[in-house]
N, CA, C and O atoms as a Tinker XYZ file with bonds, in Angstrom:
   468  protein
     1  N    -56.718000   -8.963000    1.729000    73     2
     2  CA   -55.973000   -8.903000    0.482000    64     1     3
     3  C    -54.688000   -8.092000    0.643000    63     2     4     5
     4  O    -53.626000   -8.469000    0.147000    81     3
     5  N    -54.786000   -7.212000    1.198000    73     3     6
     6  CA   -53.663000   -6.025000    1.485000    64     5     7
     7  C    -52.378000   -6.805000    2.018000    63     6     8     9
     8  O    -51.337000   -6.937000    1.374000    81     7
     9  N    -52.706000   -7.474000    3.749000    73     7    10
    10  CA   -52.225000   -8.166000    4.274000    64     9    11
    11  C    -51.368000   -8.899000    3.349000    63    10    12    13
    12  O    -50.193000   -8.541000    3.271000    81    11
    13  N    -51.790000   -9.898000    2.619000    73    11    14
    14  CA   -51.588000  -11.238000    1.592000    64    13    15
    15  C    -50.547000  -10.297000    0.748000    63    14    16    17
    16  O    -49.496000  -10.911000    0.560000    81    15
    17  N    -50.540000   -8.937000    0.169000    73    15    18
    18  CA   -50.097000   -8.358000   -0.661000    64    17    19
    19  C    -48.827000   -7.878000   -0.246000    63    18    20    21
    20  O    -47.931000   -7.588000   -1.039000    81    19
    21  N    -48.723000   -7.775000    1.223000    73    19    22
    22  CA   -47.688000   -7.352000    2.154000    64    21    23
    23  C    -46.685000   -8.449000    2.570000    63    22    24    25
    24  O    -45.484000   -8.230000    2.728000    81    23
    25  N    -47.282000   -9.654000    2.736000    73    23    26
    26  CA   -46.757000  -10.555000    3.098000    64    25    27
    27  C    -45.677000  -11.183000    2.057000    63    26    28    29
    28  O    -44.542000  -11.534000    2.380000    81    27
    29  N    -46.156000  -11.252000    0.922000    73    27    30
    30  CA   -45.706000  -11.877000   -0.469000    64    29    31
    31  C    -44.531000  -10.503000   -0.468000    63    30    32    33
    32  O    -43.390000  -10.693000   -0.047000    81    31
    33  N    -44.893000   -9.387000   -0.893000    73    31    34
    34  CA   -43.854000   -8.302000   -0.486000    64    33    35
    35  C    -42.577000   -8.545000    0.231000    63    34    36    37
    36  O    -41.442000   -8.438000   -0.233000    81    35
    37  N    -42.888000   -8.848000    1.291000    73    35    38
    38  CA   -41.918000   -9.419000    2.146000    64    37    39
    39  C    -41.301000  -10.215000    1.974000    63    38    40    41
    40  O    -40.077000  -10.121000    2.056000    81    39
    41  N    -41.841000  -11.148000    1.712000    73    39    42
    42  CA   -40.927000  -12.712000    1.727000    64    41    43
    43  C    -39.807000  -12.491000    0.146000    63    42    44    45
    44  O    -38.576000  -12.468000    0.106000    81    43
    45  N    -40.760000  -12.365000   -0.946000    73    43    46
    46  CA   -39.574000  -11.542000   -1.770000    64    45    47
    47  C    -38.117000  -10.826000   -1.732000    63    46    48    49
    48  O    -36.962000  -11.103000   -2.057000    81    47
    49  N    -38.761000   -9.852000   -1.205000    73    47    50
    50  CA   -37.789000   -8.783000   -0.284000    64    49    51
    51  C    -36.084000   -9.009000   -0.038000    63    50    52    53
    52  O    -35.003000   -8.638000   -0.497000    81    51
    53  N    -36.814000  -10.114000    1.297000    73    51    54
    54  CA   -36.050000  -11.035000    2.041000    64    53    55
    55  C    -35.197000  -11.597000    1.490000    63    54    56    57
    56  O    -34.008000  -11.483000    1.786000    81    55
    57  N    -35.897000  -12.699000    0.087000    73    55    58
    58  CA   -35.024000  -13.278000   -0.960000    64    57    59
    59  C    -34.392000  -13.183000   -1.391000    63    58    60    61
    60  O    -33.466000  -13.929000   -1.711000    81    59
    61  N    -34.806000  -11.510000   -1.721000    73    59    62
    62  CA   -33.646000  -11.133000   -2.851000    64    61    63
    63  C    -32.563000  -10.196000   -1.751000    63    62    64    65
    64  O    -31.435000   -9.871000   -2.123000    81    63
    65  N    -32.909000   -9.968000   -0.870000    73    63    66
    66  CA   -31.437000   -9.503000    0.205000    64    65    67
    67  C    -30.654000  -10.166000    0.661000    63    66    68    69
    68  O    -29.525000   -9.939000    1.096000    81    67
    69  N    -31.382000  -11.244000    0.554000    73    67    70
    70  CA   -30.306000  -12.892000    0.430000    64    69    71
    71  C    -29.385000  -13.250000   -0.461000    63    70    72    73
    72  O    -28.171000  -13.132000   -0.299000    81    71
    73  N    -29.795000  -13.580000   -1.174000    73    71    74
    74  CA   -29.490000  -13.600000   -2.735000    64    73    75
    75  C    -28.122000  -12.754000   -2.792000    63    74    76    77
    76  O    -27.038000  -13.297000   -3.004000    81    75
    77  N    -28.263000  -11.486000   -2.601000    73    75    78
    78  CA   -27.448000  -10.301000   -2.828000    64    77    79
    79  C    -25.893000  -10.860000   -2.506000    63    78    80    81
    80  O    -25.896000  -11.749000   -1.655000    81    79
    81  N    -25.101000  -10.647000   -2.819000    73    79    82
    82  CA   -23.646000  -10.256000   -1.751000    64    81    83
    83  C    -23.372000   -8.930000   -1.186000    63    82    84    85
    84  O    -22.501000   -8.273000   -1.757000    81    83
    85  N    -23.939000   -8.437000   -0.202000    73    83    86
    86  CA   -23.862000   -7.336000    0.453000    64    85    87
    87  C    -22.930000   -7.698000    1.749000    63    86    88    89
    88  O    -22.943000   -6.889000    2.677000    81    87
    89  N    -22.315000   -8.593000    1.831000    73    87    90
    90  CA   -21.222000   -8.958000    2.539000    64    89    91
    91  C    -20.066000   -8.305000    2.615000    63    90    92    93
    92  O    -19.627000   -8.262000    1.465000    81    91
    93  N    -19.323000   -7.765000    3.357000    73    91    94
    94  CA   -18.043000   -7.524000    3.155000    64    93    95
    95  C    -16.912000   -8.445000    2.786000    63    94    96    97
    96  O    -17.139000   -9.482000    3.409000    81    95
    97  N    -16.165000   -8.543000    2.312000    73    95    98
    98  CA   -15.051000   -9.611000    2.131000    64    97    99
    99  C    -14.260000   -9.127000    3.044000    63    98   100   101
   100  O    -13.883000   -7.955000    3.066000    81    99
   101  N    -13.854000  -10.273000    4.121000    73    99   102
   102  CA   -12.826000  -10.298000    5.392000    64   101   103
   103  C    -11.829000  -10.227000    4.968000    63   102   104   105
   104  O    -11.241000  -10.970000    4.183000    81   103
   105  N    -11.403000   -8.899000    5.671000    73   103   106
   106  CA    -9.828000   -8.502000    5.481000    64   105   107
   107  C     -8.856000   -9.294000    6.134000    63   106   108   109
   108  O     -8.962000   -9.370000    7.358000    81   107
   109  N     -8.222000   -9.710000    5.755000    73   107   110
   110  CA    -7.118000  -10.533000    6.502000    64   109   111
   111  C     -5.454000  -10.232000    6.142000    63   110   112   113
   112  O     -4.505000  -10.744000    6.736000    81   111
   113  N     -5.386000   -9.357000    5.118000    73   111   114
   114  CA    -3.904000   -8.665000    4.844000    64   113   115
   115  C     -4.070000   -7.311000    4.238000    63   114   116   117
   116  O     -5.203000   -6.885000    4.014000    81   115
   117  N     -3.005000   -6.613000    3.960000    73   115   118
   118  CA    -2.863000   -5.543000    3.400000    64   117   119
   119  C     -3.355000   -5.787000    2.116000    63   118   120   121
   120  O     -4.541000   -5.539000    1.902000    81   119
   121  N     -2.787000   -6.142000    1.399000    73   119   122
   122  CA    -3.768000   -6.188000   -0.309000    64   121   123
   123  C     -5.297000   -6.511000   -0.336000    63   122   124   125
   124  O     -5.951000   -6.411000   -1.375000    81   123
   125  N     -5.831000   -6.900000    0.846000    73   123   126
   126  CA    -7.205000   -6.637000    1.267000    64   125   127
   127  C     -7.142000   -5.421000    1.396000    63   126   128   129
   128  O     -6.901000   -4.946000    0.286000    81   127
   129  N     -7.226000   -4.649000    2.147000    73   127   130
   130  CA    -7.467000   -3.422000    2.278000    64   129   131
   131  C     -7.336000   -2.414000    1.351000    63   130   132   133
   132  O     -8.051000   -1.415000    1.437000    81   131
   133  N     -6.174000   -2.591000    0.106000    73   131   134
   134  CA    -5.929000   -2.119000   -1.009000    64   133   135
   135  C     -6.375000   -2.145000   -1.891000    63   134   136   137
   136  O     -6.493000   -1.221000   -2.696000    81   135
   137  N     -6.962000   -3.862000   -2.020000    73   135   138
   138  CA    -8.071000   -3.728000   -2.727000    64   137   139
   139  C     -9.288000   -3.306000   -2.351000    63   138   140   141
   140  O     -9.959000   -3.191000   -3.377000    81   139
   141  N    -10.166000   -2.899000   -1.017000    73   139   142
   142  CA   -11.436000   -2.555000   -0.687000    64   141   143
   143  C    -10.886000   -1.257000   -1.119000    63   142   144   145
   144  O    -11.364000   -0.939000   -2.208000    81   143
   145  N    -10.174000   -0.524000   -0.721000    73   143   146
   146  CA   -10.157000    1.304000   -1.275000    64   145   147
   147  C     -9.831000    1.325000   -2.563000    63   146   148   149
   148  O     -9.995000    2.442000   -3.055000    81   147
   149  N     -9.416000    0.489000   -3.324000    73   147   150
   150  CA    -9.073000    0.535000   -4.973000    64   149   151
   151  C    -11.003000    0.848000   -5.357000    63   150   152   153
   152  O    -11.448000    1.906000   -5.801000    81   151
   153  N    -11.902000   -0.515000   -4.994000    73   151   154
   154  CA   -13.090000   -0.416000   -5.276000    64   153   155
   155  C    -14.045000    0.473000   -4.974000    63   154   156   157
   156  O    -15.138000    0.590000   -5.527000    81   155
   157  N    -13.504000    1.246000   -3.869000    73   155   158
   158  CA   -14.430000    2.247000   -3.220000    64   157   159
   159  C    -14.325000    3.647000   -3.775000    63   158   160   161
   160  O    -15.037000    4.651000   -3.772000    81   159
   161  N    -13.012000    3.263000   -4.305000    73   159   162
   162  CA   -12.612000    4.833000   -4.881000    64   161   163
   163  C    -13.078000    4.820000   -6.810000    63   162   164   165
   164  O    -13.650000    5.677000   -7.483000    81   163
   165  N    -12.641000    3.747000   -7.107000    73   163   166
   166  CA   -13.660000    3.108000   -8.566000    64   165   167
   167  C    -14.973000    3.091000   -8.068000    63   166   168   169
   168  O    -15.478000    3.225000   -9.182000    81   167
   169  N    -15.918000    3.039000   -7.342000    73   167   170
   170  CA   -17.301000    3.156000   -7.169000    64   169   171
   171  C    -17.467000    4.965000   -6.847000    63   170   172   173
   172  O    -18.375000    5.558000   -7.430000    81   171
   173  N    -16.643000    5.647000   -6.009000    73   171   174
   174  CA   -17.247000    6.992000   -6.014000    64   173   175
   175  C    -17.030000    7.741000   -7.318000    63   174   176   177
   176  O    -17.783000    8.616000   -7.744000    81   175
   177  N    -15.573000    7.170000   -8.092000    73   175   178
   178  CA   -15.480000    7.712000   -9.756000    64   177   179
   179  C    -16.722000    7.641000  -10.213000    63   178   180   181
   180  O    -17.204000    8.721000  -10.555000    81   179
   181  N    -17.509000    6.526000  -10.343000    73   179   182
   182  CA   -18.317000    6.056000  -11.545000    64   181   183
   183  C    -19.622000    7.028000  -11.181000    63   182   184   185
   184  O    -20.435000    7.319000  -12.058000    81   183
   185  N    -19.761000    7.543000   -9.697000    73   183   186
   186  CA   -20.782000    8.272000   -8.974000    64   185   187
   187  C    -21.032000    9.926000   -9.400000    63   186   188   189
   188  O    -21.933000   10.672000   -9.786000    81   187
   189  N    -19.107000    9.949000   -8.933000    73   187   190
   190  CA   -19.015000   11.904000   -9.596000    64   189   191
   191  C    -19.071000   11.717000  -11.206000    63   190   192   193
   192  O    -19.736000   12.689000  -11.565000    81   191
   193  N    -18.764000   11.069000  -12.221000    73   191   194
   194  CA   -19.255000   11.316000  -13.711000    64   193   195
   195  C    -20.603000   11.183000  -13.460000    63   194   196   197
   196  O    -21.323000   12.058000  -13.941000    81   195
   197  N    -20.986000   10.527000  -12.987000    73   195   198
   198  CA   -22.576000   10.914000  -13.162000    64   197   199
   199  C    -23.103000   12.051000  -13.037000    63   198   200   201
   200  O    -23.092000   12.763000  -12.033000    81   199
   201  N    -23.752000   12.332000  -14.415000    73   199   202
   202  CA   -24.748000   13.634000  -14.497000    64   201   203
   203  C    -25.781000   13.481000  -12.997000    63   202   204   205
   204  O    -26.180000   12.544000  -12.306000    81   203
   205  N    -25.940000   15.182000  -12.988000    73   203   206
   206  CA   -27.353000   15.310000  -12.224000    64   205   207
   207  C    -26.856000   15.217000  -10.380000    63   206   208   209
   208  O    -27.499000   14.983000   -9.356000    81   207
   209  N    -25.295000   15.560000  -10.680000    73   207   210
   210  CA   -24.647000   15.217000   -9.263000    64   209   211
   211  C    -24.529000   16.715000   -8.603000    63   210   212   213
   212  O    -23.668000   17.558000   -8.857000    81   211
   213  N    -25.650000   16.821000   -7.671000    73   211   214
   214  CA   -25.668000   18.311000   -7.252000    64   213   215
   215  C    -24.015000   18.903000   -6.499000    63   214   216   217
   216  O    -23.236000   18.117000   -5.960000    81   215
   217  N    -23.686000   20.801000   -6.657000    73   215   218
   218  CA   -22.348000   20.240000   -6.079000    64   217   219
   219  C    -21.800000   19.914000   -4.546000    63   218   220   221
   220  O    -20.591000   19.692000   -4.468000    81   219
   221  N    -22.382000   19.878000   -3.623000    73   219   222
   222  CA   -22.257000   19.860000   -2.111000    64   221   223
   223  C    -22.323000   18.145000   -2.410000    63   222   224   225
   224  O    -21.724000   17.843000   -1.378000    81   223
   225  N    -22.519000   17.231000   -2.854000    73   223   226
   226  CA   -22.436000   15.874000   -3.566000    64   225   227
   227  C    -21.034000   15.747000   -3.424000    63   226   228   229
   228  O    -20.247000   15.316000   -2.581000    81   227
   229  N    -20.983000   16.477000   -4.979000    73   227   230
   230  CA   -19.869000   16.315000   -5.201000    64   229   231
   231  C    -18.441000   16.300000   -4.997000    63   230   232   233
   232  O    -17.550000   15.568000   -5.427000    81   231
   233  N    -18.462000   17.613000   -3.988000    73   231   234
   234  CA   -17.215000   18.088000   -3.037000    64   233   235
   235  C    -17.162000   16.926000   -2.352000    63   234   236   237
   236  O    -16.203000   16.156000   -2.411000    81   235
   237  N    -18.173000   16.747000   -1.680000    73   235   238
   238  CA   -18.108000   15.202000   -0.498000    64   237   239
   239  C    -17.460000   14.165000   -1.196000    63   238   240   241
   240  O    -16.350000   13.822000   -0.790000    81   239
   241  N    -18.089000   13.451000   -2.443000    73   239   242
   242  CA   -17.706000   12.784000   -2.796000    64   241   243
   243  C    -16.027000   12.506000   -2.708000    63   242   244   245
   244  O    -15.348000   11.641000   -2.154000    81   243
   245  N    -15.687000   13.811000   -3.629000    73   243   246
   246  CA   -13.867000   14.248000   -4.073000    64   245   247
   247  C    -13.283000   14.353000   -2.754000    63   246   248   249
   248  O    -12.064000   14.250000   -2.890000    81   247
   249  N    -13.614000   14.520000   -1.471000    73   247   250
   250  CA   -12.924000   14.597000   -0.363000    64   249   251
   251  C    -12.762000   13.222000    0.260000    63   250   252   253
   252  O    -11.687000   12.836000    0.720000    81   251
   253  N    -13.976000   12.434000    0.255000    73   251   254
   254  CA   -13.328000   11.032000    0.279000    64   253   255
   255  C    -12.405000   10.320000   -0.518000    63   254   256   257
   256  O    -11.662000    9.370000   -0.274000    81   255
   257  N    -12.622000   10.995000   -1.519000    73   255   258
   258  CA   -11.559000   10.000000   -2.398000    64   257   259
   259  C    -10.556000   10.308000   -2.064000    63   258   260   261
   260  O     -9.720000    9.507000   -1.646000    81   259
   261  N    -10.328000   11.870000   -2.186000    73   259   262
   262  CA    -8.986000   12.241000   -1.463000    64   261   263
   263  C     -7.998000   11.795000   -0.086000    63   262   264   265
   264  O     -6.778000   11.780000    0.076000    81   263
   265  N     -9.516000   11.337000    1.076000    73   263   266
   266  CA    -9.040000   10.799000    1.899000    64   265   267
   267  C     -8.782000    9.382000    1.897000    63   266   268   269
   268  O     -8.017000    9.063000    2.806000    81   267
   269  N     -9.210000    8.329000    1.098000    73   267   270
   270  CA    -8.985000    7.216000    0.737000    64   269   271
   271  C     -7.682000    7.022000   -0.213000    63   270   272   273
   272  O     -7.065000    5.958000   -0.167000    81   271
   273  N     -7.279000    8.074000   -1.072000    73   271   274
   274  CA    -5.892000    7.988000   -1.638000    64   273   275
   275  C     -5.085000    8.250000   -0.599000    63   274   276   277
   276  O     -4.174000    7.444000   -0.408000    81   275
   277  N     -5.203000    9.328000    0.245000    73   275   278
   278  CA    -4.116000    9.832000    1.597000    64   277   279
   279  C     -3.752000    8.690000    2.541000    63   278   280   281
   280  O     -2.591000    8.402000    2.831000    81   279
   281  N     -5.109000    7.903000    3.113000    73   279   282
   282  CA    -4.679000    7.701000    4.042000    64   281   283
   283  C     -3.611000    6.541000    4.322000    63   282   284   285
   284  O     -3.710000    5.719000    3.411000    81   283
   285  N     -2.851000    6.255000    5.034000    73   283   286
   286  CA    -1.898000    5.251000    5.154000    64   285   287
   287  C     -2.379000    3.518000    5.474000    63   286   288   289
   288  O     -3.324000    3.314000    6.235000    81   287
   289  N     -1.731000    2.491000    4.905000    73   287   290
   290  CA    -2.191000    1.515000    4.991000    64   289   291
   291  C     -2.320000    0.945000    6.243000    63   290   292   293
   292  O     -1.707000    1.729000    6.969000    81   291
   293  N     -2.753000    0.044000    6.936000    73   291   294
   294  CA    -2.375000   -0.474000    7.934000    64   293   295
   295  C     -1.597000   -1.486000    8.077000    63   294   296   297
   296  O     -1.664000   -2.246000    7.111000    81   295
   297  N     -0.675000   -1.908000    9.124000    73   295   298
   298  CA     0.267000   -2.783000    8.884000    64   297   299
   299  C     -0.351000   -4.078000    9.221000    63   298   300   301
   300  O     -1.545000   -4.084000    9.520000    81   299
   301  N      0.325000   -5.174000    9.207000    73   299   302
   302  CA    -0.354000   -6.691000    9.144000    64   301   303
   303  C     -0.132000   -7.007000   10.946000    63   302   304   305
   304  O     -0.270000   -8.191000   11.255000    81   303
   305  N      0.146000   -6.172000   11.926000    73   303   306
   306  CA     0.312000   -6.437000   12.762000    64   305   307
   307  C     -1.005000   -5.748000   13.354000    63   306   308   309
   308  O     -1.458000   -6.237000   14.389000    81   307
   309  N     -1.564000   -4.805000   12.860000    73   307   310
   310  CA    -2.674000   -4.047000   13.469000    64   309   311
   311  C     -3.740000   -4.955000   12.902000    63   310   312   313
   312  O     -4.566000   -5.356000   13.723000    81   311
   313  N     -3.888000   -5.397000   11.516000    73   311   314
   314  CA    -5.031000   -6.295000   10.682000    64   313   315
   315  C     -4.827000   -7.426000   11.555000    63   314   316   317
   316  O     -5.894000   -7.506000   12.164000    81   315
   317  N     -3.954000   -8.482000   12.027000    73   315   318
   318  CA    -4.473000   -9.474000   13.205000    64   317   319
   319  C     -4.857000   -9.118000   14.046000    63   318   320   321
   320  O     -5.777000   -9.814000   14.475000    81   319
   321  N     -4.463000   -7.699000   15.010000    73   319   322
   322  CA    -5.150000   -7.647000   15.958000    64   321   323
   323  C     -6.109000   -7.339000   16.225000    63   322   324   325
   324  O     -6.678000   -7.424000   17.313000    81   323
   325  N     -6.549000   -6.803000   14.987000    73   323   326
   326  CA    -7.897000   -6.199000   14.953000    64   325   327
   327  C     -8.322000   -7.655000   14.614000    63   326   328   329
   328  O     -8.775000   -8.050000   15.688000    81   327
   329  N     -8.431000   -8.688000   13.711000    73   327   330
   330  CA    -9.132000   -9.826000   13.916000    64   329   331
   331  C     -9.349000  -10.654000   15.177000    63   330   332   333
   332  O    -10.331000  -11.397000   15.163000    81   331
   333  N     -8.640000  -10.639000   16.182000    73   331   334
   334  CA    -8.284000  -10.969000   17.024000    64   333   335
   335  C     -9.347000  -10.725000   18.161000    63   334   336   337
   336  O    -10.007000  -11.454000   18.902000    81   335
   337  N     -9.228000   -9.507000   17.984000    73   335   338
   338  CA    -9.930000   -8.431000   19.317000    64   337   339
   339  C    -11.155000   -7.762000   19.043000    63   338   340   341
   340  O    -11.587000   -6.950000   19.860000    81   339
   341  N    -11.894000   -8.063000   17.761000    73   339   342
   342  CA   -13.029000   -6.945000   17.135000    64   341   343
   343  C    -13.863000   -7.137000   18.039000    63   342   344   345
   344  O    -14.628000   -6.187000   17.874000    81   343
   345  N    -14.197000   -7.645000   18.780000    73   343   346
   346  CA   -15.394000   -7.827000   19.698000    64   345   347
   347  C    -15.258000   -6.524000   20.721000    63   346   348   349
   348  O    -15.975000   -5.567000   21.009000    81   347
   349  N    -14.161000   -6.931000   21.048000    73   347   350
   350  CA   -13.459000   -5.624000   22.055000    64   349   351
   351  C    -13.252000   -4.319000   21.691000    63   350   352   353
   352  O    -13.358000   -3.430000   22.536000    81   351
   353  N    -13.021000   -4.122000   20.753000    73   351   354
   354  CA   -12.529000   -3.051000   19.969000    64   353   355
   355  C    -14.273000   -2.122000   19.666000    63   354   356   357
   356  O    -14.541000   -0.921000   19.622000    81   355
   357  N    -15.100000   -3.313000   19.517000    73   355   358
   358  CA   -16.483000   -3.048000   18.929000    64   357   359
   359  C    -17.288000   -2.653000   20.119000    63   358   360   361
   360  O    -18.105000   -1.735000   20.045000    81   359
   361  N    -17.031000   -3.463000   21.438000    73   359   362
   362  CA   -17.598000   -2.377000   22.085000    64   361   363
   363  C    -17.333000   -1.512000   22.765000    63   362   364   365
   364  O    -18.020000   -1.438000   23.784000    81   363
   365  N    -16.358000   -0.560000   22.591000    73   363   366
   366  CA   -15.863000    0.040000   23.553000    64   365   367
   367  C    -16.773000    0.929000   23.987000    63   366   368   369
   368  O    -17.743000    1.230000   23.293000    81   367
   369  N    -16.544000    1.461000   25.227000    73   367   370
   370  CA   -17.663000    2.938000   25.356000    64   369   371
   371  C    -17.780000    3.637000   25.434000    63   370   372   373
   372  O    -18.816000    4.181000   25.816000    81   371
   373  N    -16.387000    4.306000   24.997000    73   371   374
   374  CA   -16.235000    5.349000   24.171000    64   373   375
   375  C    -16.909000    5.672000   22.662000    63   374   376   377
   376  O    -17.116000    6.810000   22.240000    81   375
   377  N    -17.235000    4.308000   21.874000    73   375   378
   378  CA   -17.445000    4.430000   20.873000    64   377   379
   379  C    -19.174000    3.754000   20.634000    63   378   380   381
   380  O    -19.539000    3.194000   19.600000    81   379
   381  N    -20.087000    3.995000   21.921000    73   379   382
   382  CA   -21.008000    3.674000   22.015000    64   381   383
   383  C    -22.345000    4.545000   22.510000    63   382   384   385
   384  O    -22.148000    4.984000   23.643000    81   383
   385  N    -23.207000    4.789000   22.157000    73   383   386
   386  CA   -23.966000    6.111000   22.795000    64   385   387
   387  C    -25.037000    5.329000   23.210000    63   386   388   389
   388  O    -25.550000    4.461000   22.503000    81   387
   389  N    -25.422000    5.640000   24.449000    73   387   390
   390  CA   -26.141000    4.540000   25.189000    64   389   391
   391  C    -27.702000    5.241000   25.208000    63   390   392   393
   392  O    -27.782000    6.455000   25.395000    81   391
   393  N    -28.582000    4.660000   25.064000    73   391   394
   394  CA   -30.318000    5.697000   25.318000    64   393   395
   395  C    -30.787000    5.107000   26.564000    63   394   396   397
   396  O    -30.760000    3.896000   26.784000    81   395
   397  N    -31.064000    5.677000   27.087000    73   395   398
   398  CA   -31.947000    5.143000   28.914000    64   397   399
   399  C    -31.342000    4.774000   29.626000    63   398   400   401
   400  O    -30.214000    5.233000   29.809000    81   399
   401  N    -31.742000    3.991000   30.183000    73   399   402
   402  CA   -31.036000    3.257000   31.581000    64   401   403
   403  C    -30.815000    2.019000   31.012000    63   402   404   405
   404  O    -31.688000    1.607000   30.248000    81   403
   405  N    -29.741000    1.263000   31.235000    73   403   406
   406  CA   -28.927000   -0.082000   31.008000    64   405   407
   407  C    -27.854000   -0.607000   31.344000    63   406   408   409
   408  O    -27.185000    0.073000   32.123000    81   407
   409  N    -27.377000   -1.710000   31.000000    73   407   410
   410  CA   -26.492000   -1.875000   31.683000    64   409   411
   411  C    -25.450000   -1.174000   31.069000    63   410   412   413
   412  O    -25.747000   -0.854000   29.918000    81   411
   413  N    -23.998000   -0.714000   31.531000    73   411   414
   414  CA   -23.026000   -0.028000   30.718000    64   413   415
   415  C    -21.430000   -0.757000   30.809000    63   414   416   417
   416  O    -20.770000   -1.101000   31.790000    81   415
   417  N    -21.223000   -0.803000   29.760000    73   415   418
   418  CA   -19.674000   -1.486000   29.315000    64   417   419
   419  C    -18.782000   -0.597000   30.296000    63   418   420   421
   420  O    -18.818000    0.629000   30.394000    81   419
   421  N    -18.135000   -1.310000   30.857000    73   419   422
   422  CA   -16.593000   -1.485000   31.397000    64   421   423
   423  C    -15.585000   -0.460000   30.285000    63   422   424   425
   424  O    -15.256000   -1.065000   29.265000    81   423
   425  N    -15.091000    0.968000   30.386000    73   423   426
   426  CA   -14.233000    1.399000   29.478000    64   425   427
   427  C    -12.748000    0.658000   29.375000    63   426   428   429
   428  O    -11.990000    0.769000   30.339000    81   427
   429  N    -12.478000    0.163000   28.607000    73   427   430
   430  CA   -11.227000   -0.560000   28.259000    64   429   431
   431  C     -9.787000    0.594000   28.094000    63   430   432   433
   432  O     -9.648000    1.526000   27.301000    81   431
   433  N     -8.771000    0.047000   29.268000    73   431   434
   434  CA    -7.395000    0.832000   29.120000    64   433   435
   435  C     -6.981000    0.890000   27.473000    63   434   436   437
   436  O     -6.957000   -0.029000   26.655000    81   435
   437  N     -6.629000    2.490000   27.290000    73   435   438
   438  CA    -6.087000    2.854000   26.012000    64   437   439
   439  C     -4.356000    1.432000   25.892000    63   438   440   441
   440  O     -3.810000    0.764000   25.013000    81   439
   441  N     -4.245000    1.599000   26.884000    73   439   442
   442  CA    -2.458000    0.582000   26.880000    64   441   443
   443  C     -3.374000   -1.043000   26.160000    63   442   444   445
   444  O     -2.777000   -2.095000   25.931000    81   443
   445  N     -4.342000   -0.898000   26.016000    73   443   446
   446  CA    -4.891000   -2.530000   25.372000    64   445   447
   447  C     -4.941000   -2.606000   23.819000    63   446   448   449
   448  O     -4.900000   -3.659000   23.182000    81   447
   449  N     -5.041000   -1.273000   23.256000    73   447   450
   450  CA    -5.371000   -1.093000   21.761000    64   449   451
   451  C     -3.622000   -0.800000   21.360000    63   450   452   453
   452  O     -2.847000   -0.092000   22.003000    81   451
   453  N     -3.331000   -1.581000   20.113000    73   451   454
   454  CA    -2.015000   -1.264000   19.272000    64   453   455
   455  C     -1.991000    0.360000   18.929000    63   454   456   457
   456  O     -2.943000    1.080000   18.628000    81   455
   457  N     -0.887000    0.626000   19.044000    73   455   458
   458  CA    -0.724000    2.201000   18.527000    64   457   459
   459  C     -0.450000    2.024000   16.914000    63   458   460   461
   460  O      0.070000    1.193000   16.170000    81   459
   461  N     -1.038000    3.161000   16.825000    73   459   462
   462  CA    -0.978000    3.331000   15.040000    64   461   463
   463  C     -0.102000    4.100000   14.448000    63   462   464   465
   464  O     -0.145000    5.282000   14.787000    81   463
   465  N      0.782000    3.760000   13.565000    73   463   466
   466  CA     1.713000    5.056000   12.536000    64   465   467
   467  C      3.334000    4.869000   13.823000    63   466   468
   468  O      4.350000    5.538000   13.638000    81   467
């Protein structure tokens, strides 16, 4: 019965994580990106009014926002290349922490990534 109770659990679950749009919407220009931090920064608002927001929360919260108003956009030349190259970019190995023994990525020349600012 348990089993049966677990199973049904599951498959539910599943459904409804389906169902969901927990997708990102693919950035492909700057007003993408303007709009994902417009929403992110309207989602941490709606978070800090919320009562019951302990304050070590809250500071965190206000410092992202802060850093999401600060930071500078990216230009449409870095947003293709980053479409372009995310595979590469994704694994670098620098930006990978490896557990045991395996095989290990090739570190990719800094002269391959666009400079920023």
């Amino acid at each position: 019965m348990k089993q049966i109770f677990f199973a049904l659990i599951l498959v539910f679950s599943f459904s409804w994580a389906g169902a969901s749009e927990g997708k990102r919407k693919e950035i492909s220009s700057v007003d993408d990106v303007r709009e994902m931090r417009e929403s992110q920064i309207e989602r941490l608002t709606k978070r800090l009014s919320q009562e019951g927001t302990d304050e070590n929360k809250r500071i965190r919260i206000e410092k992202r926002i802060a850093m999401l108003q600060s930071k500078p956009l990216p230009t449409q030349e870095q947003i293709d290349w980053r479409k372009e190259n995310w595979r590469a970019d994704r694994n670098r190995s620098d930006r990978i922490r490896f557990k045991g023994k395996g095989p290990r990525r090739e570190r990719l020349p800094r002269e391959s990534f666009p400079k920023q600012g």
